[in-house]
LUMVEX-287780 format. One record per residue (C-alpha): x, y, z; residue in three letters; residue number from 1. Coordinates in steps of 0.05 Angstrom, whole numbers, plus 5000, padded with zeros to 4 digits. Layout:
// residues N
+------+-------+------+------+-----+
| east | north |   up | code | pos |
+------+-------+------+------+-----+
|    X |     Y |    Z |  ALA | NUM |
...
+------+-------+------+------+-----+
//
This chain:
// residues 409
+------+-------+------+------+-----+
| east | north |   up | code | pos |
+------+-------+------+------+-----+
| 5000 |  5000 | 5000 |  UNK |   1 |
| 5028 |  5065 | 4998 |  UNK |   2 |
| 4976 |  5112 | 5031 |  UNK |   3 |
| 4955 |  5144 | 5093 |  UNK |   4 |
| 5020 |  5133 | 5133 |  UNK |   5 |
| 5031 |  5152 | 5211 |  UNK |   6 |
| 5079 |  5223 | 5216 |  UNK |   7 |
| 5143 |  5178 | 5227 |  UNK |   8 |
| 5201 |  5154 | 5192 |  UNK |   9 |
| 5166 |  5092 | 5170 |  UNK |  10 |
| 5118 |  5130 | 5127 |  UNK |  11 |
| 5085 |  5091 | 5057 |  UNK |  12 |
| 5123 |  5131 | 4998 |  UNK |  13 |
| 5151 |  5177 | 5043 |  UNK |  14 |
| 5144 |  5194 | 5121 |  UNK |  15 |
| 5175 |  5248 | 5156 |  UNK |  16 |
| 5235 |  5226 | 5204 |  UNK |  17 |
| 5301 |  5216 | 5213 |  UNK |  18 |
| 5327 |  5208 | 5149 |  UNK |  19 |
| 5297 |  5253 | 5105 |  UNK |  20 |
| 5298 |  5248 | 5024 |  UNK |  21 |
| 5326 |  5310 | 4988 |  UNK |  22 |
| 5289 |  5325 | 4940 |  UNK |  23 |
| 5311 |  5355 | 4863 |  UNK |  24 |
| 5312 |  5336 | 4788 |  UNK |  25 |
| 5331 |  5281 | 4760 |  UNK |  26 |
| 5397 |  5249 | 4789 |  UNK |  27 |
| 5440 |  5189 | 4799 |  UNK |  28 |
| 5460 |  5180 | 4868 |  UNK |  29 |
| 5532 |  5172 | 4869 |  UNK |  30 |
| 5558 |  5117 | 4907 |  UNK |  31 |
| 5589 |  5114 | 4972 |  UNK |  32 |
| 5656 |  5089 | 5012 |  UNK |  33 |
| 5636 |  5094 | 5091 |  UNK |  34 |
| 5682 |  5050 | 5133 |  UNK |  35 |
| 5640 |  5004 | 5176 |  UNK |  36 |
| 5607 |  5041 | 5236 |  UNK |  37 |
| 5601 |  4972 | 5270 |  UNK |  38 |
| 5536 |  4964 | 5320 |  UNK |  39 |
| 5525 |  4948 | 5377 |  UNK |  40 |
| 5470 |  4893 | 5395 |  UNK |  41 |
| 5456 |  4916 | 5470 |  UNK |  42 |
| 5449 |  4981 | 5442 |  UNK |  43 |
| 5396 |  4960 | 5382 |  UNK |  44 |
| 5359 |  4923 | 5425 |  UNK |  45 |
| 5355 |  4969 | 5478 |  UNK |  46 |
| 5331 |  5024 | 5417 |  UNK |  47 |
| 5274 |  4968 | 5398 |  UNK |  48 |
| 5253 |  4959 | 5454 |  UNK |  49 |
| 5240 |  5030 | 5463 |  UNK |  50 |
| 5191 |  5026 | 5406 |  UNK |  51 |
| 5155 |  4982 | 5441 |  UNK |  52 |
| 5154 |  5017 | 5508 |  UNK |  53 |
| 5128 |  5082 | 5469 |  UNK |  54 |
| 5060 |  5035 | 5450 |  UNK |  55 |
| 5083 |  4986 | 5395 |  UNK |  56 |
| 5054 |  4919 | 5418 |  UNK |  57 |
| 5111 |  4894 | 5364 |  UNK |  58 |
| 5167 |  4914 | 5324 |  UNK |  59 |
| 5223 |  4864 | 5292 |  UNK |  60 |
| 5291 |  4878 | 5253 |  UNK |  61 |
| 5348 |  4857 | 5218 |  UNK |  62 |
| 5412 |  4895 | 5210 |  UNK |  63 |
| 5470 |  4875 | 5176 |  UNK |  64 |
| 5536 |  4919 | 5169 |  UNK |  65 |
| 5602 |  4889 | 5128 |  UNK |  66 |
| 5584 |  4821 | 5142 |  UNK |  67 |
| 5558 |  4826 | 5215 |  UNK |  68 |
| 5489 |  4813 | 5227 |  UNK |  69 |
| 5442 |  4828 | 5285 |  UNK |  70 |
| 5369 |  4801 | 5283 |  UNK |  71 |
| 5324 |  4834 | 5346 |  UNK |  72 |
| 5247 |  4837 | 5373 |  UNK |  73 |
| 5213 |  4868 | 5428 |  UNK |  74 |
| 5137 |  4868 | 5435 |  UNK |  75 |
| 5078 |  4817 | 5426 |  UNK |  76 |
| 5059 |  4791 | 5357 |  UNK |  77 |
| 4983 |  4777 | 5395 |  UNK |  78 |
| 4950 |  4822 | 5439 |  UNK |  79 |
| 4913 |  4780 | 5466 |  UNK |  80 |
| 4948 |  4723 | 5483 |  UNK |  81 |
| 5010 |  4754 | 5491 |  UNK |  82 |
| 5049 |  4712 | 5448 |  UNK |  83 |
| 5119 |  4745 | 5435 |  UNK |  84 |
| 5139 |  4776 | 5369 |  UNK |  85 |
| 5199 |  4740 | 5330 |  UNK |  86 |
| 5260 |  4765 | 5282 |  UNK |  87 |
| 5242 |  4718 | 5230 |  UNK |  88 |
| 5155 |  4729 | 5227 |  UNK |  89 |
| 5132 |  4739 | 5166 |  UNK |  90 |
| 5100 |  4810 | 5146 |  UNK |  91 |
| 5058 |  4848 | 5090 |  UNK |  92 |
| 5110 |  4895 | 5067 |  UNK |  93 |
| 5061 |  4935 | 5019 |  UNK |  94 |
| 5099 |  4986 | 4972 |  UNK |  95 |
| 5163 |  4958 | 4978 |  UNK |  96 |
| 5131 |  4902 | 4923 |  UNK |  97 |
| 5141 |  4958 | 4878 |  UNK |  98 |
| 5212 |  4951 | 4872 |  UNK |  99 |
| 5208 |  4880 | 4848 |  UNK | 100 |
| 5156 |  4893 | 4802 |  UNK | 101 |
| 5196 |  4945 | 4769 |  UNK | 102 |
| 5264 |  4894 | 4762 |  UNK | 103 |
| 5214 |  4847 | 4723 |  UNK | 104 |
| 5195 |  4901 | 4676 |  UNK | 105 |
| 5269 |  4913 | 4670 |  UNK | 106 |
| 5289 |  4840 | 4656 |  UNK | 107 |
| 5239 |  4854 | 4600 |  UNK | 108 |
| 5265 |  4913 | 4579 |  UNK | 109 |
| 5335 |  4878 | 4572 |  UNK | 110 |
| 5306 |  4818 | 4529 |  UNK | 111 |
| 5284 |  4882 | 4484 |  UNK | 112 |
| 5207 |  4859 | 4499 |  UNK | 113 |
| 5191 |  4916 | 4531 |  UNK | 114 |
| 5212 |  4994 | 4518 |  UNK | 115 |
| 5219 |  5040 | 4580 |  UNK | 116 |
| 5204 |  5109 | 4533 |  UNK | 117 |
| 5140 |  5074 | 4489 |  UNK | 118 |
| 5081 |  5094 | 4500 |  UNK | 119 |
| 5025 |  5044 | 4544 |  UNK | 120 |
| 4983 |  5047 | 4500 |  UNK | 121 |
| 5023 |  5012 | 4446 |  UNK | 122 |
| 5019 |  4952 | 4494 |  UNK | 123 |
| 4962 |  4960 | 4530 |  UNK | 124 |
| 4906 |  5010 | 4485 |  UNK | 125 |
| 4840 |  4987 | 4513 |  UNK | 126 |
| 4866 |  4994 | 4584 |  UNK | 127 |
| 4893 |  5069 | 4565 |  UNK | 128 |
| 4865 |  5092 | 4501 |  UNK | 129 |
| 4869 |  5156 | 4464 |  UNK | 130 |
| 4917 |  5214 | 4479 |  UNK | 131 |
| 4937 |  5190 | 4553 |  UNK | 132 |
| 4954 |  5127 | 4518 |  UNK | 133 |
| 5000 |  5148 | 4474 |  UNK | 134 |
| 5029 |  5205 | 4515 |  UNK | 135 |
| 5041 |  5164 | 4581 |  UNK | 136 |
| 5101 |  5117 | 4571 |  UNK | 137 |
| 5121 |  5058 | 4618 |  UNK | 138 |
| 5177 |  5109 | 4650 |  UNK | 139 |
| 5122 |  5143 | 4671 |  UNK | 140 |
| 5089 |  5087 | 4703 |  UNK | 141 |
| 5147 |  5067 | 4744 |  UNK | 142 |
| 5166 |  5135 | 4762 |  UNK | 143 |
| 5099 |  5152 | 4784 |  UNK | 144 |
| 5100 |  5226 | 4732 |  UNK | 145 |
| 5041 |  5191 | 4691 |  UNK | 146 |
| 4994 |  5225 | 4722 |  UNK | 147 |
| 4951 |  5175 | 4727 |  UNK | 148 |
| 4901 |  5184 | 4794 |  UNK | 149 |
| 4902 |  5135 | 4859 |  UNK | 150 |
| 4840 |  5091 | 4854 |  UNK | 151 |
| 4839 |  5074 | 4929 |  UNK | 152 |
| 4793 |  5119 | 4954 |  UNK | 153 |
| 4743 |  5093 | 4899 |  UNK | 154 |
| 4755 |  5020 | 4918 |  UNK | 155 |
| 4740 |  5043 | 4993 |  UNK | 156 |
| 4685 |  5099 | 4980 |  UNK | 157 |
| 4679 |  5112 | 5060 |  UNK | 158 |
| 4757 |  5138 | 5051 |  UNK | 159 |
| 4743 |  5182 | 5001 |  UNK | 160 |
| 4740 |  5246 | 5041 |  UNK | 161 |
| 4812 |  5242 | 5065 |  UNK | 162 |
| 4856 |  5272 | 5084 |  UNK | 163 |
| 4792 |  5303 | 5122 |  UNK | 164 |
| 4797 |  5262 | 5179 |  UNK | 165 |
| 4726 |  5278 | 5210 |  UNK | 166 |
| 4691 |  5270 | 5150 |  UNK | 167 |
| 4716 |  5197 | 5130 |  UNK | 168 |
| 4702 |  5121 | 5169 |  UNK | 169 |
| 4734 |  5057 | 5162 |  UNK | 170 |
| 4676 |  5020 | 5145 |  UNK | 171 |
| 4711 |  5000 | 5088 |  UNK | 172 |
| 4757 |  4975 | 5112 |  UNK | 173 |
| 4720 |  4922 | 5134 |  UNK | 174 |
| 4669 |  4906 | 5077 |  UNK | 175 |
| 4731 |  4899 | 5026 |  UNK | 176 |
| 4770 |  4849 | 5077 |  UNK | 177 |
| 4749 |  4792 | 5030 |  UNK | 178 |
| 4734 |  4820 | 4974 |  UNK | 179 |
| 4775 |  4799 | 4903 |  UNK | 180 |
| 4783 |  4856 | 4864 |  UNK | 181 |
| 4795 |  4838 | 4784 |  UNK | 182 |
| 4861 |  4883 | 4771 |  UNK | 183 |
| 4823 |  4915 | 4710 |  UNK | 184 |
| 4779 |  4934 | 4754 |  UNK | 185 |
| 4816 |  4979 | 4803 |  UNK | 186 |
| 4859 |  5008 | 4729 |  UNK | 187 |
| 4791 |  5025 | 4709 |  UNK | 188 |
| 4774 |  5070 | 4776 |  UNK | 189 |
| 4846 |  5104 | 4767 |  UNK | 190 |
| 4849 |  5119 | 4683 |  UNK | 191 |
| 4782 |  5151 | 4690 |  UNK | 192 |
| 4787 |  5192 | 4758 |  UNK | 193 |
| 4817 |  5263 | 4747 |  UNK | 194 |
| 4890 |  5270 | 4728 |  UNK | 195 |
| 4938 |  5290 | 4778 |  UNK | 196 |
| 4975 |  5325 | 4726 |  UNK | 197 |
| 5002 |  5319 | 4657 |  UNK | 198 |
| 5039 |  5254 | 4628 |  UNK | 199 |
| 5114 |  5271 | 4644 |  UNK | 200 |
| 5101 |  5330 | 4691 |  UNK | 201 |
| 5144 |  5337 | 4752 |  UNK | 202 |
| 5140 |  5326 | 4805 |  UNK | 203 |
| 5099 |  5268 | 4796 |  UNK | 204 |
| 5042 |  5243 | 4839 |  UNK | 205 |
| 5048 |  5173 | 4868 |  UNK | 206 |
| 4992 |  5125 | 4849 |  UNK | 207 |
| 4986 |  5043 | 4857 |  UNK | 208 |
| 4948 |  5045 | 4787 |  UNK | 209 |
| 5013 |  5059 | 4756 |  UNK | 210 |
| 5037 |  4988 | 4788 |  UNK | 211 |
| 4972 |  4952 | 4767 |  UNK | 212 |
| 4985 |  4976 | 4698 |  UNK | 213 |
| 5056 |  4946 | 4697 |  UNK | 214 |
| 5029 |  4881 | 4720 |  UNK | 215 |
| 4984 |  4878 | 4664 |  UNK | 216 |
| 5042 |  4899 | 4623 |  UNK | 217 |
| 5078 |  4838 | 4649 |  UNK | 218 |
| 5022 |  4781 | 4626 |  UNK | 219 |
| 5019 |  4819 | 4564 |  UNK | 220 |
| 5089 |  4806 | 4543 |  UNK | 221 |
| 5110 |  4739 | 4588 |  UNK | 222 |
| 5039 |  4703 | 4574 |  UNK | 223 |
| 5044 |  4687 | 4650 |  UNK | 224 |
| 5011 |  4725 | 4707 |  UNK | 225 |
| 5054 |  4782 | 4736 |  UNK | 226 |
| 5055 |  4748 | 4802 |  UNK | 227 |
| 5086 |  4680 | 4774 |  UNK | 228 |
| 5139 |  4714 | 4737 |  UNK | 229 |
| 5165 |  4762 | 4789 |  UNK | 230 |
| 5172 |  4692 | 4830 |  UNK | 231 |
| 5214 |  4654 | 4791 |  UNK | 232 |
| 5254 |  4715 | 4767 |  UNK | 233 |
| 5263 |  4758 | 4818 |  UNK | 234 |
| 5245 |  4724 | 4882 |  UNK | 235 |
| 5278 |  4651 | 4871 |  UNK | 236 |
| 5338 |  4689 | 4834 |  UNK | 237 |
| 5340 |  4731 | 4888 |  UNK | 238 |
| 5351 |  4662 | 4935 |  UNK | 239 |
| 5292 |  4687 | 4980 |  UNK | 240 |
| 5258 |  4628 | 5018 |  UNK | 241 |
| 5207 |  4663 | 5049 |  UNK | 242 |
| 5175 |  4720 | 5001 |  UNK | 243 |
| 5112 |  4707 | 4965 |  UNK | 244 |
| 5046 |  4738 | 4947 |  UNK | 245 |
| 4994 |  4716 | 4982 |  UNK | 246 |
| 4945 |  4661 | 4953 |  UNK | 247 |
| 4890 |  4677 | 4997 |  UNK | 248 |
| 4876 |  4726 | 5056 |  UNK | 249 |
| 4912 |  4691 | 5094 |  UNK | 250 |
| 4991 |  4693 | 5109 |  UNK | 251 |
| 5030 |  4625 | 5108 |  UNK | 252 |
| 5076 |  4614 | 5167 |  UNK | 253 |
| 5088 |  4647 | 5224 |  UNK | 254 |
| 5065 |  4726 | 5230 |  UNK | 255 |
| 5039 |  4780 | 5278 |  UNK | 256 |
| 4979 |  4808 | 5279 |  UNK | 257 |
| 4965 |  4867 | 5242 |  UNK | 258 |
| 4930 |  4922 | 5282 |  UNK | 259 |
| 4903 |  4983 | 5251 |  UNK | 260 |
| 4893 |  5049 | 5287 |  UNK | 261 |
| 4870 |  5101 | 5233 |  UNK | 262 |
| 4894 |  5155 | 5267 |  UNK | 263 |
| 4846 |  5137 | 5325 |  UNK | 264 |
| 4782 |  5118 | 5279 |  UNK | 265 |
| 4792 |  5044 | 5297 |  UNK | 266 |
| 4796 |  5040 | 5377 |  UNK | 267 |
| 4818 |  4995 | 5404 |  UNK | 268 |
| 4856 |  4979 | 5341 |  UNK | 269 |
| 4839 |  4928 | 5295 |  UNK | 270 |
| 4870 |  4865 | 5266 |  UNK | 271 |
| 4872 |  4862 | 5194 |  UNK | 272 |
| 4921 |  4811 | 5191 |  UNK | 273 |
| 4874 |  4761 | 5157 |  UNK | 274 |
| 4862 |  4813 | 5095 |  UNK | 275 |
| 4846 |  4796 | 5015 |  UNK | 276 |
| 4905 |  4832 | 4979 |  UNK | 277 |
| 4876 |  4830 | 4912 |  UNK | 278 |
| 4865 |  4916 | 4920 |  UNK | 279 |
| 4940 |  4930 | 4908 |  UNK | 280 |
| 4961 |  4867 | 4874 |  UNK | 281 |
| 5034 |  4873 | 4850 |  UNK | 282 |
| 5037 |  4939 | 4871 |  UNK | 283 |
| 5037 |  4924 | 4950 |  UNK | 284 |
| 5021 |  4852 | 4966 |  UNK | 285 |
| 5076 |  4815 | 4975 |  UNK | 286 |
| 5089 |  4777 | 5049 |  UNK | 287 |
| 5164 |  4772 | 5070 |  UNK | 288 |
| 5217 |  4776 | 5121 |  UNK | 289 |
| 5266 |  4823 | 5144 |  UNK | 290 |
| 5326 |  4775 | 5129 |  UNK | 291 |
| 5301 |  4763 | 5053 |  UNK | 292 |
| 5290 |  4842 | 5040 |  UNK | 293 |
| 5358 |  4845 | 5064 |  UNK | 294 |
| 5378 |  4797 | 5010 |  UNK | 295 |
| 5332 |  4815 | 4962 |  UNK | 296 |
| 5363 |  4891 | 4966 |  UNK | 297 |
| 5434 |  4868 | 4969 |  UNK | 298 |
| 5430 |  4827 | 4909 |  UNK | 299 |
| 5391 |  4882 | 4870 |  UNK | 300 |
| 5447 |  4933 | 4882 |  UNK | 301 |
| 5507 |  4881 | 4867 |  UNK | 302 |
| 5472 |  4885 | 4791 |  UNK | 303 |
| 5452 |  4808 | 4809 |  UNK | 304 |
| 5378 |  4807 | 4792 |  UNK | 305 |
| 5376 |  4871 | 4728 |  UNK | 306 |
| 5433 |  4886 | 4700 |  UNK | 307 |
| 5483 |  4948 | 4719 |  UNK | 308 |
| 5454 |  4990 | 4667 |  UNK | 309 |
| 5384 |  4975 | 4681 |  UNK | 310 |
| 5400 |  4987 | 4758 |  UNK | 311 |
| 5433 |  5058 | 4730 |  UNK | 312 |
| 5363 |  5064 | 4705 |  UNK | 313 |
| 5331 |  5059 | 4762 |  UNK | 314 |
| 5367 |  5096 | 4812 |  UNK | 315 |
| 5357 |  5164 | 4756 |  UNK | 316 |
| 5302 |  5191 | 4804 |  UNK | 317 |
| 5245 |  5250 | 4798 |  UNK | 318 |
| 5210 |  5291 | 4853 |  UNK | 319 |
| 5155 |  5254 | 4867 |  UNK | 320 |
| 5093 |  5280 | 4916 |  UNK | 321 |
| 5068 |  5221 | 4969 |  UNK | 322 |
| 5002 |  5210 | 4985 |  UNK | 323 |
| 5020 |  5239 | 5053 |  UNK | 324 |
| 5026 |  5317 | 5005 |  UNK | 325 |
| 5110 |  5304 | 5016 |  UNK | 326 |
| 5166 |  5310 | 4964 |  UNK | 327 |
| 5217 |  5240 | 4958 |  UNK | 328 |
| 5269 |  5224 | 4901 |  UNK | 329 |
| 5230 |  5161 | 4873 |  UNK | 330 |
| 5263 |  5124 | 4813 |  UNK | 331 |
| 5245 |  5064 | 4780 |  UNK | 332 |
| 5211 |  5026 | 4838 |  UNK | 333 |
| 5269 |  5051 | 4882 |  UNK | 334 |
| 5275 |  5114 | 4942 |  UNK | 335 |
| 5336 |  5142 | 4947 |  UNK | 336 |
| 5339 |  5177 | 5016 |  UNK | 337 |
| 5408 |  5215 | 5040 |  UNK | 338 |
| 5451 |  5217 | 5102 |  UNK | 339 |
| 5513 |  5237 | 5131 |  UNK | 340 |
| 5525 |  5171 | 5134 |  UNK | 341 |
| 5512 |  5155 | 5065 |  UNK | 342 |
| 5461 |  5145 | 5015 |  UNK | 343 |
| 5395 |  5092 | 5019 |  UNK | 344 |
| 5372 |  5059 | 4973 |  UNK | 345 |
| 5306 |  5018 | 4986 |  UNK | 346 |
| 5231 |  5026 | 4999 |  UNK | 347 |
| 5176 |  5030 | 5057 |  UNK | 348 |
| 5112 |  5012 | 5051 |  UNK | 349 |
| 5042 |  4987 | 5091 |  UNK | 350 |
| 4983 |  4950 | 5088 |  UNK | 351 |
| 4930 |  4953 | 5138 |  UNK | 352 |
| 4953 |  4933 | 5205 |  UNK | 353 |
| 5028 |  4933 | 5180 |  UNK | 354 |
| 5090 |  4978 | 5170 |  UNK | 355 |
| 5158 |  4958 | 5138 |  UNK | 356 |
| 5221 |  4991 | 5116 |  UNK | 357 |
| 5285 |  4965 | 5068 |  UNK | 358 |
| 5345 |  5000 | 5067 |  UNK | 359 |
| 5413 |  4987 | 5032 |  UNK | 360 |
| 5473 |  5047 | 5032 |  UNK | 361 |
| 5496 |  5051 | 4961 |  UNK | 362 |
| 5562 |  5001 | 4971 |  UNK | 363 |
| 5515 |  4946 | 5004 |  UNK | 364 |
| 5555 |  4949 | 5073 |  UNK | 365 |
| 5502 |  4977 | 5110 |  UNK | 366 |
| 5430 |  4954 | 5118 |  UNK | 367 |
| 5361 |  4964 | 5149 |  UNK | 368 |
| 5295 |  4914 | 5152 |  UNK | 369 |
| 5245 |  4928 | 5202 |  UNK | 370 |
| 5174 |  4913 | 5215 |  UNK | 371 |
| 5108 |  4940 | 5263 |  UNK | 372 |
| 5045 |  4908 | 5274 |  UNK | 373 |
| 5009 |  4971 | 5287 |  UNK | 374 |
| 4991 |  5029 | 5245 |  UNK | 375 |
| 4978 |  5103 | 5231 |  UNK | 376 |
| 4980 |  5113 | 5302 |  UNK | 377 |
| 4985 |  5190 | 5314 |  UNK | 378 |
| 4915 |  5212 | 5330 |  UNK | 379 |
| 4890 |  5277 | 5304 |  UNK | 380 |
| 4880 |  5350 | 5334 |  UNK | 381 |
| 4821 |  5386 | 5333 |  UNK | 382 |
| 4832 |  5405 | 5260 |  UNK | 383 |
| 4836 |  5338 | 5246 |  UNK | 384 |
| 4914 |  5345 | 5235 |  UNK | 385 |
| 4951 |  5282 | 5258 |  UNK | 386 |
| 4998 |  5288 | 5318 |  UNK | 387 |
| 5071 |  5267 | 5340 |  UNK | 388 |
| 5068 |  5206 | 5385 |  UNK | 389 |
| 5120 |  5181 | 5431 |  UNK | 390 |
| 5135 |  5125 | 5374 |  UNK | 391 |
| 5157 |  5171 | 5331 |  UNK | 392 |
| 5211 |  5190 | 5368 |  UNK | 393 |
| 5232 |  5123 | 5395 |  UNK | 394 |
| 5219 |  5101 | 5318 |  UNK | 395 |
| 5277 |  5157 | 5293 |  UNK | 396 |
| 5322 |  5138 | 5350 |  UNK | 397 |
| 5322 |  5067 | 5322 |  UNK | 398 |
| 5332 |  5079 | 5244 |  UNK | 399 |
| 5388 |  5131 | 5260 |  UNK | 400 |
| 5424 |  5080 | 5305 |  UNK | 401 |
| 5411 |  5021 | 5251 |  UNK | 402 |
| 5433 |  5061 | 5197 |  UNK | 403 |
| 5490 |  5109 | 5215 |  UNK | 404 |
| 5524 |  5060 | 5281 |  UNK | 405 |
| 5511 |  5132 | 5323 |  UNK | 406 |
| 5437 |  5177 | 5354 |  UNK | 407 |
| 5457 |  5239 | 5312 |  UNK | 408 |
| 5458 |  5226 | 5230 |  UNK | 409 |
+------+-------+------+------+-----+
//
């Protein structure tokens, strides 16, 4: 998913925290050469668990750093029963499916079956006819400057007021839990809402129908559904053992639940954990665990799964506006977000009930997984403006420690 994200670093396609994007035209992130910062495990765990003290009931990482890895927990996967959260549950990790949904379209751009600057339409007319169709190419898909509109609030009508928090409900929420959306479907709600601006125009607008679209691209030119090919050539080449998209609405193996807040709509929050994915599809669905995005983001940026020049491709990024109203560098299915430690590579990403983040620094010797069980958390003001929470905070304190070895990057 990659809407409607709690005001912390964690945010779907872009939260505020502690390692903010910068934000400008088109770039390549140059790469880096930080010595190791080395971590210390007393001192990550004692960071994690502060996340939990602050009111996550759980909240599980990995972190690796020049071959060192430390795998933590702190929390309860069940609220009710108690039952302890683990390093190596299983989680919906949302938008970060984009980024392997944009490697398969570059595998297929490298077999010449696909060409990043052609227009959609030439592959896919009846799904984007007429001008918009010939003037949106599949760059623009996986860059999110299509302009292309979100469909979500159409699939849940009782959202469609936000960001006006007093005039929307989750009731939606609910009568969509097992619902199975056709992908054609939710394209449809997006290609005919109101642009968000014209086809190339930055800074772009982020949308899932953009990701739907490249799925449909992908059984268009594989003859296979999206979801099978990005399995056997992204996730198995990847050597991931524990990443798949879901078959049903429920999760395989062991997991947390996933408890929703919505900014205070849903109280006590709710779990969603048992959830239909088919409304984002390939463009947020996918279940994993910290230890395979790790691997799935190291092998991506050693040129293992696309090539070095389709990798060059998709690190060139654009100023792209969240669905939260902020600016991030988003390339081809990739963040970039920089430091003074380095520069990330990676994605975040929810679904309801669940928060993830993925991050890699640029030479692979640094690196970031970690998941929540609870969601949009910050309750609002009286002007319906969502407010800091202590998890925030404790949230920051963690990435900057995970990511830079030190409390003040």
């Amino acid at each position: 998913m990659a809407t409607w994200v709690s005001v912390a670093v964690l945010g779907v396609s872009g939260g505020t925290g502690a390692v903010a994007p910068a934000s400008g035209e088109t770039r390549v992130a140059p790469a880096d050469g930080f010595a190791p910062a080395g971590f210390d495990p007393a001192e990550l765990q004692s960071a994690m668990d502060g996340i939990h003290s602050a009111g996550m009931p759980g909240v599980y990482a990995e972190v690796r750093e020049a071959g060192q890895v430390w795998r933590g927990a702190s929390g309860v996967a069940d609220l009710e029963t108690g039952r302890p959260v683990r390093p190596d549950m299983r989680q919906r990790v949302g938008s970060i499916t984009k980024a392997f949904t944009a490697a398969a379209i570059l595998q297929q751009v490298e077999k010449g079956r696909i060409r990043l600057d052609a227009p959609i339409g030439h592959y896919l007319p009846k799904l984007v006819p007429g001008d918009r169709g010939r003037e949106i190419t599949v760059r623009m898909l996986l860059n999110h400057t299509s302009g292309l509109a979100e469909y979500l609030t159409y699939a849940f009508p009782s959202l469609a007021k936000y960001p006006s928090l007093p005039d929307i409900s989750p009731k939606s929420l609910d009568d969509n839990r097992f619902r199975r959306f056709p992908p054609t479907e939710l394209i449809r709600m997006g290609v005919t809402a109101p642009a968000t601006g014209e086809p190339g125009g930055t800074p772009g607008v982020y949308s899932n129908t953009n990701y739907l679209l490249l799925g449909e691209l992908l059984e268009q030119v594989t003859g296979t559904t999206a979801e099978q090919y990005i399995t056997q050539n992204v996730i198995k080449r990847a050597g991931l053992r524990h990443t798949e998209f879901p078959a049903g609405p429920r999760i395989k193996g062991p997991h947390p639940r996933m408890y929703e807040a919505f900014f205070g709509l849903i109280d006590p929050p709710r779990d969603y954990s048992v959830y239909d994915m088919s409304w984002v599809g390939v463009s947020a669905s996918l279940v994993s665990t910290m230890e395979d995005l790790n691997r799935f983001y190291d092998r991506l940026l050693a040129g293992k799964i696309v090539k070095r020049s389709s990798l060059a491709q998709m690190q060139r990024t654009v100023p792209v506006i969240s669905q939260t109203g902020q600016k991030i560098d988003y390339g081809l299915g990739l963040q970039v977000k920089t430091t003074d430690c380095g520069t990330f590579w990676g994605n975040d990403g929810s679904a309801w009930g669940a928060a993830t983040a993925s991050w890699t620094r640029a030479d692979g010797k640094r690196q970031m997984s970690v998941a929540m069980n609870l969601v949009r958390w910050n309750k609002p003001d009286s002007s319906g403006k969502p407010q800091p929470h202590a998890i925030d905070g404790a949230l920051s304190a963690f990435s900057r420690l995970a990511l830079c070895g030190h409390g003040d990057a």
